[in-house]
PyMOL CGO cylinders between C-alpha atoms (Angstrom):
from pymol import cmd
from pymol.cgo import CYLINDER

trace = [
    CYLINDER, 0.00, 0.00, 0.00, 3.28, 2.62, 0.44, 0.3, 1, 1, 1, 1, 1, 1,
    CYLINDER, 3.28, 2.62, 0.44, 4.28, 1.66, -2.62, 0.3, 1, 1, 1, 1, 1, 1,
    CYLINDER, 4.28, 1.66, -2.62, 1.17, 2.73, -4.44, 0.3, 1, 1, 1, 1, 1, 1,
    CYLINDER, 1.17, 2.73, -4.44, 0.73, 5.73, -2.54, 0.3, 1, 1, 1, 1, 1, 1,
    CYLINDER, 0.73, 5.73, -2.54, 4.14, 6.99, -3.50, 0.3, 1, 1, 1, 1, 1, 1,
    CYLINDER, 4.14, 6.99, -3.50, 3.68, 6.08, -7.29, 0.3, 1, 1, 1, 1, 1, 1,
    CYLINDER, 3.68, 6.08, -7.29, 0.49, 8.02, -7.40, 0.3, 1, 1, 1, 1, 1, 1,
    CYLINDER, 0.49, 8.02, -7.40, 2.40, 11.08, -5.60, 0.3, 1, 1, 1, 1, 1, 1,
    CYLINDER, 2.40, 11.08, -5.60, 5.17, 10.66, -7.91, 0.3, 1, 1, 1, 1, 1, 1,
    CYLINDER, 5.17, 10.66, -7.91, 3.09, 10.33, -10.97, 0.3, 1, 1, 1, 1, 1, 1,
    CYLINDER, 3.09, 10.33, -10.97, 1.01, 13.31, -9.81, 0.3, 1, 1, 1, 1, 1, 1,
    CYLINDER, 1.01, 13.31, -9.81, 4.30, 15.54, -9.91, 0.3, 1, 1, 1, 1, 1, 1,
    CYLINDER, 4.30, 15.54, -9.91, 4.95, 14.31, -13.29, 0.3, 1, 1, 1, 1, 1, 1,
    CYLINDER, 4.95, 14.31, -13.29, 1.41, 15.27, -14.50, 0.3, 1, 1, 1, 1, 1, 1,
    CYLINDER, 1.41, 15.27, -14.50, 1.20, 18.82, -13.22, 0.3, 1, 1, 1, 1, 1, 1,
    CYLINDER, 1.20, 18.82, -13.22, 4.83, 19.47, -14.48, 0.3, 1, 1, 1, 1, 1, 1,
    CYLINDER, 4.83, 19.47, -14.48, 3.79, 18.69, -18.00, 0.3, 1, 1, 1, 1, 1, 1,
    CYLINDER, 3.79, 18.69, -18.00, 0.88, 20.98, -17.69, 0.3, 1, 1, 1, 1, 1, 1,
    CYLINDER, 0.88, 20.98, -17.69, 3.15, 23.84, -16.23, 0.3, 1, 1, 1, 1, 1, 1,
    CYLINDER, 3.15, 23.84, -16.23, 6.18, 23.54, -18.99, 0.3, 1, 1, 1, 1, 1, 1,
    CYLINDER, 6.18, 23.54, -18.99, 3.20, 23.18, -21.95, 0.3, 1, 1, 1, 1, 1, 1,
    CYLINDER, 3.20, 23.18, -21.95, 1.29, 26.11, -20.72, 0.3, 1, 1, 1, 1, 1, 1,
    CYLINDER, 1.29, 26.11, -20.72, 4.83, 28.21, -20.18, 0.3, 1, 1, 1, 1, 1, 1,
    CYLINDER, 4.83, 28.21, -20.18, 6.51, 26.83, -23.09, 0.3, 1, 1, 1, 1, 1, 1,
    CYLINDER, 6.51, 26.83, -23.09, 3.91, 26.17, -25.89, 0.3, 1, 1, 1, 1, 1, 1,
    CYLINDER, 3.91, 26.17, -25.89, 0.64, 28.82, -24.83, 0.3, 1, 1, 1, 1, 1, 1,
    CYLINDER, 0.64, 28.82, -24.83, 2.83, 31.17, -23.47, 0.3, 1, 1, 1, 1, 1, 1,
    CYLINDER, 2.83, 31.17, -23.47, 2.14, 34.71, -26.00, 0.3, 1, 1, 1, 1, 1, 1,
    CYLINDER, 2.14, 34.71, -26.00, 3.94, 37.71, -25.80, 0.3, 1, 1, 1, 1, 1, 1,
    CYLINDER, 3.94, 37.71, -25.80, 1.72, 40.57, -25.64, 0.3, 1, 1, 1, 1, 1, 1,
    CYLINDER, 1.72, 40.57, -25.64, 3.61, 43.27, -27.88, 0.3, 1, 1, 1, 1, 1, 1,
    CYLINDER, 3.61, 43.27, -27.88, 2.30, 46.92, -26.68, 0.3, 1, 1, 1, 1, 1, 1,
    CYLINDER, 2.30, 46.92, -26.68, 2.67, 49.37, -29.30, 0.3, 1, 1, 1, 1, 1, 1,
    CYLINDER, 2.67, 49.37, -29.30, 3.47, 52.96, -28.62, 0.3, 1, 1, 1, 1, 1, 1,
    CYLINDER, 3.47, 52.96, -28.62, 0.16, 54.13, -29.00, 0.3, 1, 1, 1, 1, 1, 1,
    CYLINDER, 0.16, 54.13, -29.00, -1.33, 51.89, -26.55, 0.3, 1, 1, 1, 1, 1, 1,
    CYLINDER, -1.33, 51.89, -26.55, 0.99, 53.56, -23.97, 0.3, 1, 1, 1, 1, 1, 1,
    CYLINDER, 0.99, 53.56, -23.97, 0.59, 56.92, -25.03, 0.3, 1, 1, 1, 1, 1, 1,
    CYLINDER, 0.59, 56.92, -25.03, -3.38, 56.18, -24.47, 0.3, 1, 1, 1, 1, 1, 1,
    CYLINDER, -3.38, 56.18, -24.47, -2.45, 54.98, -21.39, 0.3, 1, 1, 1, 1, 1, 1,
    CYLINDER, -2.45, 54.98, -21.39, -0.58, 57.48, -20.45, 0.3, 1, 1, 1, 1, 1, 1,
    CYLINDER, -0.58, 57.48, -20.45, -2.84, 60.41, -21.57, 0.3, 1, 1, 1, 1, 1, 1,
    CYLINDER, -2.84, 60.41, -21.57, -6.14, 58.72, -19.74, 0.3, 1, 1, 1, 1, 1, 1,
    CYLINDER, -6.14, 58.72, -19.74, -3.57, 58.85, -16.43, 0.3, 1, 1, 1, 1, 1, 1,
    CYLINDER, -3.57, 58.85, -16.43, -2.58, 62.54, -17.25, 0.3, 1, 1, 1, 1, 1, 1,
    CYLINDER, -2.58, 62.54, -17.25, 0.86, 61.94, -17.49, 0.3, 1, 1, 1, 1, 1, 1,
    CYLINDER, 0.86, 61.94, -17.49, 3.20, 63.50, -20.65, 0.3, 1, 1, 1, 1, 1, 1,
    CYLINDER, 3.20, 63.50, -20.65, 5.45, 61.79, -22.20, 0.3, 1, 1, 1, 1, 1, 1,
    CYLINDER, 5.45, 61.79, -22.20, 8.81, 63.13, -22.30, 0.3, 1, 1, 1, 1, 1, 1,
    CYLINDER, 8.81, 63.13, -22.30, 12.11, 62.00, -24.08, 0.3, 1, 1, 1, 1, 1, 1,
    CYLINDER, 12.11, 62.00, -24.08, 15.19, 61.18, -22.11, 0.3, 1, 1, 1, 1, 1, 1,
    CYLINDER, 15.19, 61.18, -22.11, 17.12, 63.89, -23.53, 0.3, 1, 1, 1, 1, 1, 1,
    CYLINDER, 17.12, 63.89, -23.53, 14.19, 66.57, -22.49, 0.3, 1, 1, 1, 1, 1, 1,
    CYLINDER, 14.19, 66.57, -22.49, 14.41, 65.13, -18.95, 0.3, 1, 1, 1, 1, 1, 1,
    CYLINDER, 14.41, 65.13, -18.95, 17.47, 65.60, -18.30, 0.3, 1, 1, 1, 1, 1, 1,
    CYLINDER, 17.47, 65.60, -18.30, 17.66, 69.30, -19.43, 0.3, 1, 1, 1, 1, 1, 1,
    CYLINDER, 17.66, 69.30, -19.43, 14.58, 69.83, -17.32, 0.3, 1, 1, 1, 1, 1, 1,
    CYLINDER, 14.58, 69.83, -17.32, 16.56, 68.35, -14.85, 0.3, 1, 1, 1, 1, 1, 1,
    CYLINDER, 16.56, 68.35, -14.85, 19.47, 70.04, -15.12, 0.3, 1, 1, 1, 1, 1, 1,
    CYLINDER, 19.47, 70.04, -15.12, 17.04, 73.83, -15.14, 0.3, 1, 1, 1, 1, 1, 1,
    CYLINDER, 17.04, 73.83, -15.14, 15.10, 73.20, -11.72, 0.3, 1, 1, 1, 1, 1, 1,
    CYLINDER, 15.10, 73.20, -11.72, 18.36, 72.07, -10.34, 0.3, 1, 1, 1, 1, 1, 1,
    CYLINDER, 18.36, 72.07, -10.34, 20.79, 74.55, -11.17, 0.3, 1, 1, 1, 1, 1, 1,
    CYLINDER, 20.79, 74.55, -11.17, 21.70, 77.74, -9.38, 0.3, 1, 1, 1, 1, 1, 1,
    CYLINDER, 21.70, 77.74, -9.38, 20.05, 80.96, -9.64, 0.3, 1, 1, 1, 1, 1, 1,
    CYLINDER, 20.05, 80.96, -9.64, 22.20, 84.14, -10.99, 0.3, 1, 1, 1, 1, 1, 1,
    CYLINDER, 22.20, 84.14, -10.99, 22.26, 85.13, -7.73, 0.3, 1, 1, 1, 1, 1, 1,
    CYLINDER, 22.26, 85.13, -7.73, 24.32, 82.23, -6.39, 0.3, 1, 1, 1, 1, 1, 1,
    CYLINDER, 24.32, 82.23, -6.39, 26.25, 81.72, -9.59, 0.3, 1, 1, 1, 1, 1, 1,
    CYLINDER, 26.25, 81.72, -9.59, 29.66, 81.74, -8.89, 0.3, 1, 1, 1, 1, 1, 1,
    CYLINDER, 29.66, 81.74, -8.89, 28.88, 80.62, -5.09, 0.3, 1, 1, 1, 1, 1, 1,
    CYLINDER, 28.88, 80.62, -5.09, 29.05, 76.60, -5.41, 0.3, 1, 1, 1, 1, 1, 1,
    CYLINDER, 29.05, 76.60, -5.41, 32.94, 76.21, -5.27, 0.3, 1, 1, 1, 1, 1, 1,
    CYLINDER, 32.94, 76.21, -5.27, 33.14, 78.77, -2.67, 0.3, 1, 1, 1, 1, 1, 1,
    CYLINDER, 33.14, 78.77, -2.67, 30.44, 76.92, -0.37, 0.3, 1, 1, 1, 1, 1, 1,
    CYLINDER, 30.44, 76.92, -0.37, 32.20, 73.26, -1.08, 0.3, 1, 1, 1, 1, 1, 1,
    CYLINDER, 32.20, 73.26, -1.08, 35.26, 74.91, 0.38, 0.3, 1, 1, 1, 1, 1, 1,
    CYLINDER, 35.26, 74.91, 0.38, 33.23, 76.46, 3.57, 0.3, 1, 1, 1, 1, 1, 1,
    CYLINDER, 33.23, 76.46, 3.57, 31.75, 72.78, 3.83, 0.3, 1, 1, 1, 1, 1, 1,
    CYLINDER, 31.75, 72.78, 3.83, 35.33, 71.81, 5.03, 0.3, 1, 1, 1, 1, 1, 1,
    CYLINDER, 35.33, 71.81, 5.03, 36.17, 74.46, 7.37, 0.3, 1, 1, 1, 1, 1, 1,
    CYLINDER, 36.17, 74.46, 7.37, 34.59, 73.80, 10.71, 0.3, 1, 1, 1, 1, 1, 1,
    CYLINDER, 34.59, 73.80, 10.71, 32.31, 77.18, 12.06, 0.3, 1, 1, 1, 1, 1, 1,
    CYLINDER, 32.31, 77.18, 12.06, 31.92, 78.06, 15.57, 0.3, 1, 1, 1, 1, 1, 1,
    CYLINDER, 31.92, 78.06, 15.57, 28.36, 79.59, 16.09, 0.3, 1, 1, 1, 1, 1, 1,
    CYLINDER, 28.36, 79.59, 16.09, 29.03, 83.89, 16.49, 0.3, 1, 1, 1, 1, 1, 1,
    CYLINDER, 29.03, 83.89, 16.49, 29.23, 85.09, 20.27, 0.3, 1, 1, 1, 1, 1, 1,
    CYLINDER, 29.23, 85.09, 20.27, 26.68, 87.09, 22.16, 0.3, 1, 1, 1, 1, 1, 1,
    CYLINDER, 26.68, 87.09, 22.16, 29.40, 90.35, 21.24, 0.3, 1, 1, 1, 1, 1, 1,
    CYLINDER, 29.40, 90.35, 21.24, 29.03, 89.32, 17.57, 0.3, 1, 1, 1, 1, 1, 1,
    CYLINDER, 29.03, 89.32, 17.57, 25.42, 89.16, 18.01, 0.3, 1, 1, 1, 1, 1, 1,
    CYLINDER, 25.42, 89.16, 18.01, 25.00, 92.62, 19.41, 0.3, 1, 1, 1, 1, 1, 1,
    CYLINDER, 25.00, 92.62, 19.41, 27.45, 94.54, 17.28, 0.3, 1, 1, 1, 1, 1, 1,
    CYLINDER, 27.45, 94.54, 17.28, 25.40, 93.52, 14.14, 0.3, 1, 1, 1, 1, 1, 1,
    CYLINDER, 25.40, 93.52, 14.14, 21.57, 94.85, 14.82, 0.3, 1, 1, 1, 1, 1, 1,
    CYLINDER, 21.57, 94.85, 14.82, 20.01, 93.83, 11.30, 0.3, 1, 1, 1, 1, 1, 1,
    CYLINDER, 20.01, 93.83, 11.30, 20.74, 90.41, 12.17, 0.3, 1, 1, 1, 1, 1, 1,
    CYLINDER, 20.74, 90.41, 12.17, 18.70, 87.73, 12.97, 0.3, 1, 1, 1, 1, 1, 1,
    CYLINDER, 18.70, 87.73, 12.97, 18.89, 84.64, 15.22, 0.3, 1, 1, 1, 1, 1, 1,
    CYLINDER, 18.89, 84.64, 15.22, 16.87, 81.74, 15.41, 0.3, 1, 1, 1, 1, 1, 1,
    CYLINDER, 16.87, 81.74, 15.41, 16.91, 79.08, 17.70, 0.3, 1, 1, 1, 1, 1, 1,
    CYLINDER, 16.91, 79.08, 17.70, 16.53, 76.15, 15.33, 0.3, 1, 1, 1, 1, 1, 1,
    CYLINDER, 16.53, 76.15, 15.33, 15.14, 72.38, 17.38, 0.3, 1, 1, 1, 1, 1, 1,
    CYLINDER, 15.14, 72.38, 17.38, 15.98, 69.45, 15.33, 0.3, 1, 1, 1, 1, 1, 1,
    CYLINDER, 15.98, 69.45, 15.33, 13.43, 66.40, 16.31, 0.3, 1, 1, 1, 1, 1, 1,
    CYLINDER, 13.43, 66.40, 16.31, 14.24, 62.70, 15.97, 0.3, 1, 1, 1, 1, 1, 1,
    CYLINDER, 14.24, 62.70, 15.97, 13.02, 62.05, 12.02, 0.3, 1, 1, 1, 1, 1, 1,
    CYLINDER, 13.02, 62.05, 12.02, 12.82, 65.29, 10.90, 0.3, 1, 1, 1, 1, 1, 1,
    CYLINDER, 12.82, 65.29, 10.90, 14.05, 65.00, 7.15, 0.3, 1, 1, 1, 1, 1, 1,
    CYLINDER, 14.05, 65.00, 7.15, 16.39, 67.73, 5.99, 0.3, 1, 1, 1, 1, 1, 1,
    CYLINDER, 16.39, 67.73, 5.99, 13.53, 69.01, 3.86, 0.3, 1, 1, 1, 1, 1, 1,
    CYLINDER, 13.53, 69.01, 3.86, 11.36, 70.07, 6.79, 0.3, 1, 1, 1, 1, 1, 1,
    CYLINDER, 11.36, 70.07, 6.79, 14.35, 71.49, 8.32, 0.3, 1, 1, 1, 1, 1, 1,
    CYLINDER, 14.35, 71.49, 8.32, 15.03, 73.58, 5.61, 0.3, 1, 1, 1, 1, 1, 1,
    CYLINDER, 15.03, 73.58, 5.61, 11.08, 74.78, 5.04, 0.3, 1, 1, 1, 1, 1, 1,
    CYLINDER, 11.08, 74.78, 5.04, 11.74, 75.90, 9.23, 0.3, 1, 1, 1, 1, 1, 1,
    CYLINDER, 11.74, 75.90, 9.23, 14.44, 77.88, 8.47, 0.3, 1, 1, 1, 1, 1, 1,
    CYLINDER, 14.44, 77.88, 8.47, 12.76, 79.73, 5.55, 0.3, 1, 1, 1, 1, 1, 1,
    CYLINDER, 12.76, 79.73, 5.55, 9.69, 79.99, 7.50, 0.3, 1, 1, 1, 1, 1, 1,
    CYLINDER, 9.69, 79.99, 7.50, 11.93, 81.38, 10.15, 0.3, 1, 1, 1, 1, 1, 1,
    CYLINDER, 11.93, 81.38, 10.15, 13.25, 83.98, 7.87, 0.3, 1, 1, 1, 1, 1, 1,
    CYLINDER, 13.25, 83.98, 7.87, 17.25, 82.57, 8.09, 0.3, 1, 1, 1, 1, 1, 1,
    CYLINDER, 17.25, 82.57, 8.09, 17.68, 81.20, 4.98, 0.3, 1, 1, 1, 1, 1, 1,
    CYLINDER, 17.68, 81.20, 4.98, 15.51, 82.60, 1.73, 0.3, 1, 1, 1, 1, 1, 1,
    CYLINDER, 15.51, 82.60, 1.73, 15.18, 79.08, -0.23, 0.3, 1, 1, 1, 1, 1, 1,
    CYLINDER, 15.18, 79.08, -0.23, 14.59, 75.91, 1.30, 0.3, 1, 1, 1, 1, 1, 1,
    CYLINDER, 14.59, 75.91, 1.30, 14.74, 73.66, -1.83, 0.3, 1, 1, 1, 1, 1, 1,
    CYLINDER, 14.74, 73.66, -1.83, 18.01, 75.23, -2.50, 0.3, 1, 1, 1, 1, 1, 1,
    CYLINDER, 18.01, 75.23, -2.50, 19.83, 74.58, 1.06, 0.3, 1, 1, 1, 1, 1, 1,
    CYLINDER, 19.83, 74.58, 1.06, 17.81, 71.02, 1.07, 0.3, 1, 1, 1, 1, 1, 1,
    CYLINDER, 17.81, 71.02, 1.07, 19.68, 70.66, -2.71, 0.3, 1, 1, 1, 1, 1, 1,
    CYLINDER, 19.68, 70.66, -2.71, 22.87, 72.09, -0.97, 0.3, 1, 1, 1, 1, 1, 1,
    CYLINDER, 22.87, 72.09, -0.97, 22.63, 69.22, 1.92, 0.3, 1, 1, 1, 1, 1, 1,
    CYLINDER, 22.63, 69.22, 1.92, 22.00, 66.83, -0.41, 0.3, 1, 1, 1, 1, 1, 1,
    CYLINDER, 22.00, 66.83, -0.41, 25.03, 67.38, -2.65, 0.3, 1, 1, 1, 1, 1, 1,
    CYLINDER, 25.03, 67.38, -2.65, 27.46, 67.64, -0.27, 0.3, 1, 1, 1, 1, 1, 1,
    CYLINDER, 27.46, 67.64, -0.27, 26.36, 64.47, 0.99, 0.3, 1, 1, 1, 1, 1, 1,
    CYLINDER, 26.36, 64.47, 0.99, 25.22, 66.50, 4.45, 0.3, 1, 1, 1, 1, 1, 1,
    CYLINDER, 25.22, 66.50, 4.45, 21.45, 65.37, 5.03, 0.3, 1, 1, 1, 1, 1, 1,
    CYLINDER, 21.45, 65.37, 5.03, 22.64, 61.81, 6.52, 0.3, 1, 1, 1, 1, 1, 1,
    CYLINDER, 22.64, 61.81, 6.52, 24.43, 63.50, 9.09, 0.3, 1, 1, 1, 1, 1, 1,
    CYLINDER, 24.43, 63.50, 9.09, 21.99, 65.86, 10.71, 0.3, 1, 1, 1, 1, 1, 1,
    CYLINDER, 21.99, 65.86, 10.71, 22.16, 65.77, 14.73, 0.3, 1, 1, 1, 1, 1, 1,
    CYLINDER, 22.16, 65.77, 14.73, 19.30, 66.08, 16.76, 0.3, 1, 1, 1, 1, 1, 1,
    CYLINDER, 19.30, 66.08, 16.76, 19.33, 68.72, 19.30, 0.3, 1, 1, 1, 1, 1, 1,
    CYLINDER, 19.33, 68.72, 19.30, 18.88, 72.38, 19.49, 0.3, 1, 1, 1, 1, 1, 1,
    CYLINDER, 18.88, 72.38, 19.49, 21.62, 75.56, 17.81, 0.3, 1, 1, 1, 1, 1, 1,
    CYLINDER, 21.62, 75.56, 17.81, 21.83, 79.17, 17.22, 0.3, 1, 1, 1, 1, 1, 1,
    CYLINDER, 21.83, 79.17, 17.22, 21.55, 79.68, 13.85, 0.3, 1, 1, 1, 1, 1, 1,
    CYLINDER, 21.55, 79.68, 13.85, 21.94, 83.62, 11.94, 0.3, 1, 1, 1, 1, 1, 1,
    CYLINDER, 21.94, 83.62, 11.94, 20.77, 85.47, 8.66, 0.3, 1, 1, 1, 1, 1, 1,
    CYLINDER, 20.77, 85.47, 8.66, 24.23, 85.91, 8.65, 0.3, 1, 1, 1, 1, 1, 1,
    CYLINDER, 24.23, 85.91, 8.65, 25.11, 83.21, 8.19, 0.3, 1, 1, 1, 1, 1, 1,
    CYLINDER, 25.11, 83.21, 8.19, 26.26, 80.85, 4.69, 0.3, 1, 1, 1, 1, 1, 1,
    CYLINDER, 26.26, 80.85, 4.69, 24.30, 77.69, 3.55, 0.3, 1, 1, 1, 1, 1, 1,
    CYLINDER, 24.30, 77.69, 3.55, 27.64, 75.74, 4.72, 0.3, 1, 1, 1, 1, 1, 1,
    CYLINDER, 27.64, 75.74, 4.72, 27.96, 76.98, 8.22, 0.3, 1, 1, 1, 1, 1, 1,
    CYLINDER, 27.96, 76.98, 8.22, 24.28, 75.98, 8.73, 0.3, 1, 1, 1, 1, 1, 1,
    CYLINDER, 24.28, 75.98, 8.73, 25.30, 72.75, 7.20, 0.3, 1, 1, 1, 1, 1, 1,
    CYLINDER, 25.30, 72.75, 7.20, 28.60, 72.38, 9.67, 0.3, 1, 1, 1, 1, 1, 1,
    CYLINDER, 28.60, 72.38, 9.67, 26.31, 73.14, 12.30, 0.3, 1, 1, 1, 1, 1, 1,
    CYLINDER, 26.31, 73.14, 12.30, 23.46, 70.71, 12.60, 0.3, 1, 1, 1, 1, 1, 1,
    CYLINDER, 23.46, 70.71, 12.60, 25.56, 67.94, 10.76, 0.3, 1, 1, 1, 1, 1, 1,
    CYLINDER, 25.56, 67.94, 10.76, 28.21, 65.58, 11.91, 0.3, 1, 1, 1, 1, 1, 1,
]
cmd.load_cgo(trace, "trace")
C-alpha cells in the first residue's frame, strides 16, 4: 500500500509538471504593446510623455543655481570643510540687522522640513536650495538632533557644519 501511494504522488508531480512547462513553453504569448497603446495609457492617467534627452535638461534647469548664487558653489564646497563656531553674544550685538533663530531638530525630521523651518523662520531665503545644498554635499545623513543658534548671517555651509556631523 506505500508503494502505491508513492507512485500516485510521484506520478502526480509528473502530471502537473507537464501541464506547467506546456502552458509556459507552448501557450505562453507575448503581448507586444505598441506605442500608442501607452501613449493612451498614459494620456487617460494625465501623465506627458517626455524624451530622455528633455528630462534631463529639465533636470538640469530646476536644479541649477540661480544668478544670484552663480559663482557661489565652489566657494560653499570649500566652507563645507572648514569647521564654524556659532558667532558670540558680542558678535550678536554689534550687528543689529541680524537675525537669530533658535533652530530644534526632532528625531526624524528629514532635511527638507528642516530647511522649510528655516525659511519659515526667515534665516535662509530658499529651502529647496539649502535642502539641494545638503543633499550634494552628501550633508542630510548626518543631521544631529538637538537644538543651535543659527543667523541670517550666516552661509548655507555653516548651517550645514552646524546641525551635521
Amino acid at each position: 500500500m506505500d508503494k502505491l501511494l508513492l507512485r500516485g504522488i510521484a506520478i502526480g508531480i509528473i502530471i502537473s509538471t507537464l501541464v506547467f512547462s506546456y502552458l509556459y513553453f507552448i501557450e505562453n504569448e507575448e503581448i507586444a504593446i505598441t506605442e500608442e497603446q501607452i501613449e493612451n495609457y498614459l494620456n487617460e492617467e494625465g501623465y506627458v510623455k517626455v524624451r530622455s534627452e528633455e528630462y534631463n535638461k529639465l533636470l538640469q534647469k530646476s536644479v541649477s543655481p540661480t544668478s544670484d548664487n552663480a559663482g557661489k558653489g565652489e566657494k560653499d564646497k570649500e566652507e563645507q570643510t572648514v569647521p564654524t563656531e556659532p558667532p558670540s553674544d558680542e558678535a550678536k550685538k554689534a550687528e543689529p540687522d541680524q537675525k537669530t533663530y533658535t533652530l530644534s531638530i526632532e528625531p526624524g525630521m528629514s532635511s527638507d522640513e528642516i530647511a522649510e523651518t528655516l525659511e519659515q523662520a526667515g534665516i535662509i531665503p530658499n529651502s529647496v536650495e539649502f535642502n539641494n545644498f545638503l543633499i550634494e554635499n552628501g550633508l542630510n545623513t548626518g543631521i544631529q538632533i538637538g537644538t543651535y543658534e543659527v543667523t541670517t548671517k550666516m552661509s548655507q555651509a555653516e548651517i550645514a557644519n552646524l546641525i551635521s556631523n
